[in-house]
C-alpha positions in Angstrom: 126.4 89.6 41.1 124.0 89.9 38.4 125.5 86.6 36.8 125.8 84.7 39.2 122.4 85.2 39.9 121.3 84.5 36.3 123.3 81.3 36.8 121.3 79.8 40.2 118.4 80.5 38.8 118.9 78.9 35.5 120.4 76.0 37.7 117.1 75.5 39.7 114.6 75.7 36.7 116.3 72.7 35.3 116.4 71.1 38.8 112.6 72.1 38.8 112.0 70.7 35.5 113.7 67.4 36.0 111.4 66.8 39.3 108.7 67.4 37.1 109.5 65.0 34.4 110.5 62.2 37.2 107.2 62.6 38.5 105.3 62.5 35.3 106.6 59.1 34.7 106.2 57.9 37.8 102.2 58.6 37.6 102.3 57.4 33.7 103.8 53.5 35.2 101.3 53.3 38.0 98.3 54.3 35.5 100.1 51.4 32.8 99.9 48.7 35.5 96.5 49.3 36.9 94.9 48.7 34.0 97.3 45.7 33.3 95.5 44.2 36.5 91.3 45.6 35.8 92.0 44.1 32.5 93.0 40.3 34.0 90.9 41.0 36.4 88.1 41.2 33.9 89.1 37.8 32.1 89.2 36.0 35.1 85.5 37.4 35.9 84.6 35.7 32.3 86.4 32.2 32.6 84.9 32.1 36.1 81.0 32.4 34.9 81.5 29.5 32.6 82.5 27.4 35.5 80.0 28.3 38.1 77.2 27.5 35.3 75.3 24.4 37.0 72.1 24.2 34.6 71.9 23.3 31.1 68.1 23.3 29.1 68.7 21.4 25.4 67.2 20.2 22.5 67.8 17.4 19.9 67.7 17.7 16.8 68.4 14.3 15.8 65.0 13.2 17.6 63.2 13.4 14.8 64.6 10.8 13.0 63.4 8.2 15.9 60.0 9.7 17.2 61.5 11.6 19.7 60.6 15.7 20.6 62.3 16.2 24.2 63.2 18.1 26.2 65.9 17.9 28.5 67.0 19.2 31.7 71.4 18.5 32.8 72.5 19.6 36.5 75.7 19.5 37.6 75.8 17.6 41.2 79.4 17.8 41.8 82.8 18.8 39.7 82.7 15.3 38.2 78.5 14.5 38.2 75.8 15.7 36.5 71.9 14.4 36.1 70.1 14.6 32.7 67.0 14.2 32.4 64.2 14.1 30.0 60.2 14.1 29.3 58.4 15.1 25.9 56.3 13.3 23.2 56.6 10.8 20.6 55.8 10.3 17.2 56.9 8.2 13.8 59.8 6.4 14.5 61.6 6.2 11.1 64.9 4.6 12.0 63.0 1.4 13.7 61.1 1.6 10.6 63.9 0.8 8.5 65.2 -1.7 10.9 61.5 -3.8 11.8 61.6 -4.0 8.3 64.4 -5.4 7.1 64.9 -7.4 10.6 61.0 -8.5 10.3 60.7 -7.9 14.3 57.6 -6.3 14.4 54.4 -8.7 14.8 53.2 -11.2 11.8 51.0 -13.9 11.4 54.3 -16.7 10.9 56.0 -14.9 14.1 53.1 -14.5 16.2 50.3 -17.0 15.3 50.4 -18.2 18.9 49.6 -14.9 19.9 46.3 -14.8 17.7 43.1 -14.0 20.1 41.4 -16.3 17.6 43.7 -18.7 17.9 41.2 -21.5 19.6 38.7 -20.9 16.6 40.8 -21.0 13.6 44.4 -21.2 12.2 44.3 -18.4 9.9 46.5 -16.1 10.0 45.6 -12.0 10.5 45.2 -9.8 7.8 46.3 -6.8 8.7 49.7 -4.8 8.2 52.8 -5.3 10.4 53.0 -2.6 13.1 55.5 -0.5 11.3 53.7 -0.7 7.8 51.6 2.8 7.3 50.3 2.1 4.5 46.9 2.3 6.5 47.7 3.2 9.5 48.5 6.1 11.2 51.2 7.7 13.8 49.7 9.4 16.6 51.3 11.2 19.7 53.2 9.1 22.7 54.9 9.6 25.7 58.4 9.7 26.3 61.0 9.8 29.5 64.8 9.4 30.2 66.8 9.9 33.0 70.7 9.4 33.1 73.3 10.1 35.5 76.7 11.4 33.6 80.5 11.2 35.0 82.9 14.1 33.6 86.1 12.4 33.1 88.3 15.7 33.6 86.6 16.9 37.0 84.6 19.5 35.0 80.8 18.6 35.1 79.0 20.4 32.0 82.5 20.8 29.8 83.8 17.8 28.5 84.5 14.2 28.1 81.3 11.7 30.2 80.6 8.6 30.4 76.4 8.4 31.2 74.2 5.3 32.2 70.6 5.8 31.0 67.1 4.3 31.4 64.9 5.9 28.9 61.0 4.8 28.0 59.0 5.6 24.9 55.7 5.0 24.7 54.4 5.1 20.5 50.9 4.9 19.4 49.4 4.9 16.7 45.5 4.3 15.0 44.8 1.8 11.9 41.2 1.4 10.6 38.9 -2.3 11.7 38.4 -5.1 9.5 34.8 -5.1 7.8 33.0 -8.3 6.0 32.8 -7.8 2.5 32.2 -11.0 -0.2 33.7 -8.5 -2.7 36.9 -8.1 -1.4 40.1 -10.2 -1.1 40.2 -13.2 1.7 36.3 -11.2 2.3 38.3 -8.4 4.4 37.8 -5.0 3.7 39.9 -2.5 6.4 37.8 0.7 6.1 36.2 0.1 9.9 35.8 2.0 13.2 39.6 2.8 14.2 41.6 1.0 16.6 44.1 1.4 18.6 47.8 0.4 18.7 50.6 1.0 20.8 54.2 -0.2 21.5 56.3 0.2 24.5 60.2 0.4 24.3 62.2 0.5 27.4 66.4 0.8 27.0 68.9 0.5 28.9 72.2 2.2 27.6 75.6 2.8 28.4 76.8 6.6 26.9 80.4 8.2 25.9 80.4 11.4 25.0 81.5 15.0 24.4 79.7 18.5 25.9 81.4 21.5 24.6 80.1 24.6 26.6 80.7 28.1 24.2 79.5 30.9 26.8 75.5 30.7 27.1 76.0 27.5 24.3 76.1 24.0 24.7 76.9 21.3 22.0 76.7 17.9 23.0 77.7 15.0 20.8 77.2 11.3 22.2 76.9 7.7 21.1 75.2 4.7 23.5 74.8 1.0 23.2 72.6 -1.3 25.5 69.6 -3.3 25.5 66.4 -2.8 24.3 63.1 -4.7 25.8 60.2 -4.0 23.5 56.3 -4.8 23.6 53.4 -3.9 22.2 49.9 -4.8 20.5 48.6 -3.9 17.3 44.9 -5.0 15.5 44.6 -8.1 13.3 41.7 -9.2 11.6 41.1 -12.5 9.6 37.2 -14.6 8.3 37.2 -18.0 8.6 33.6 -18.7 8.2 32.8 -15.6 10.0 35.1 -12.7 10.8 37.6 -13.0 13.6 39.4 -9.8 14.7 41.5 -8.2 17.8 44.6 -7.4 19.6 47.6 -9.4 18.9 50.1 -8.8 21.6 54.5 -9.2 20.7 57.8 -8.5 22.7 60.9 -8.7 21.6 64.6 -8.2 23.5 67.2 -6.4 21.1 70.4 -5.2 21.0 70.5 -1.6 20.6 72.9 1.4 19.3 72.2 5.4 18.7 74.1 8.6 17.9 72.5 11.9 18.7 73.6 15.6 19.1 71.7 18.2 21.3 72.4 21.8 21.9 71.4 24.1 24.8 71.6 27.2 26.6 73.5 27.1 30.0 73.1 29.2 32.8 
């Protein structure tokens, strides 16, 4: 009797003991597969805040090079459009430097002697230095505004490949010192004078392709843009002809224009 109650109670330990196990399992595969789903959960939480950004605020560096400090503003309108604009200030442009140079575009007295305010009174040509020479004269703070409306070839405003149509306007000034009467000095002009002055207007219109990578809170945006470029302006001439004859000559020009820029931001 003894035995065989030795034996059923051997036989339902292990019966108890197998239960156990089985169930311990069963709780260890349920805990495995809910954190299979928190953790996709989690990176679908992450990919979707990247898509639901809508604002962009950026910088450019490359602005320096033309003038250009802006700052600039990108919405997204719809999956495929954004707006971009921009406002900010204006300073040396060094690039059109090179080129009004080398081109000779900016204002001169075998260019523009028509333009001469003395032109009635004498023949001579001006004196002073072409619009982009600073020898004398002397950059000074502008104005500057852009607006451009940008199509996202892959449906994806803000992240990836656009085409953009722009309408941008720079307004550059500058200051160069008047023309003074002096028998000593060379064609009797001497420029150390009240200042005057100058200005130039530039108005493009530009056609973009380009690339906006989006990194989390970062934005890198790499473009290039050709177009027109419509571009007017005054700046001070002086010349003596019996007596000295001085003012504001006034030059436009139409051009053909290209640029490459890069500007990051910070999306939200």
């Amino acid at each position: 009797m003894k035995k065989l109650f030795f034996k059923k109670s051997l036989l339902i330990l292990a019966t108890s003991i197998a239960l156990i196990s089985k169930a311990q399992k069963s709780d260890s595969t349920v805990t495995i597969i809910f954190a299979g789903e928190k953790n996709k959960g989690s990176y679908k939480a992450s990919k979707k805040k990247d898509v639901d950004a809508n604002n962009i605020i950026k910088v450019a560096p490359t602005g320096i090079f033309v003038g250009q400090i802006p700052l600039i503003y990108e919405r997204k309108l719809t999956p495929s459009i954004s707006i971009q604009v921009a406002a900010g200030l204006t300073n040396q442009n060094y690039i059109r430097t090179i080129f009004a140079k080398a081109s000779q575009i900016s204002s001169s007295s075998n260019s523009n002697s028509g333009n001469l305010p003395w032109a009635d009174k004498s023949s001579n040509p001006d004196y002073e230095k072409d619009i982009y020479d600073f020898e004398r004269r002397k950059p000074e703070m502008g104005t500057m505004f852009s607006i451009q409306p940008k199509f996202y070839t892959d449906d994806d405003a803000l992240d990836g490949s656009f085409i953009g149509f722009s309408y941008s306007n720079y307004n550059y000034k500058f200051s160069t010192p008047g023309a003074v009467y002096s028998t000593s000095a060379y064609n009797y002009l001497v420029f150390n004078g009240q200042m005057k002055n100058e200005s130039e207007k530039i108005t493009d219109f530009m056609i973009h392709y380009g690339h906006q990578n989006i990194n989390g809170h970062f934005s890198l945006e790499y473009t290039s843009a050709i177009g027109l470029r419509k571009v007017s302006g005054e700046k001070y001439g002086a010349t003596y002809d019996g007596k000295l004859y001085d003012g504001m000559i006034p030059y436009s020009k139409t051009l053909f224009n290209y640029e490459l820029a890069i500007r990051v931001g910070y999306v939200f």
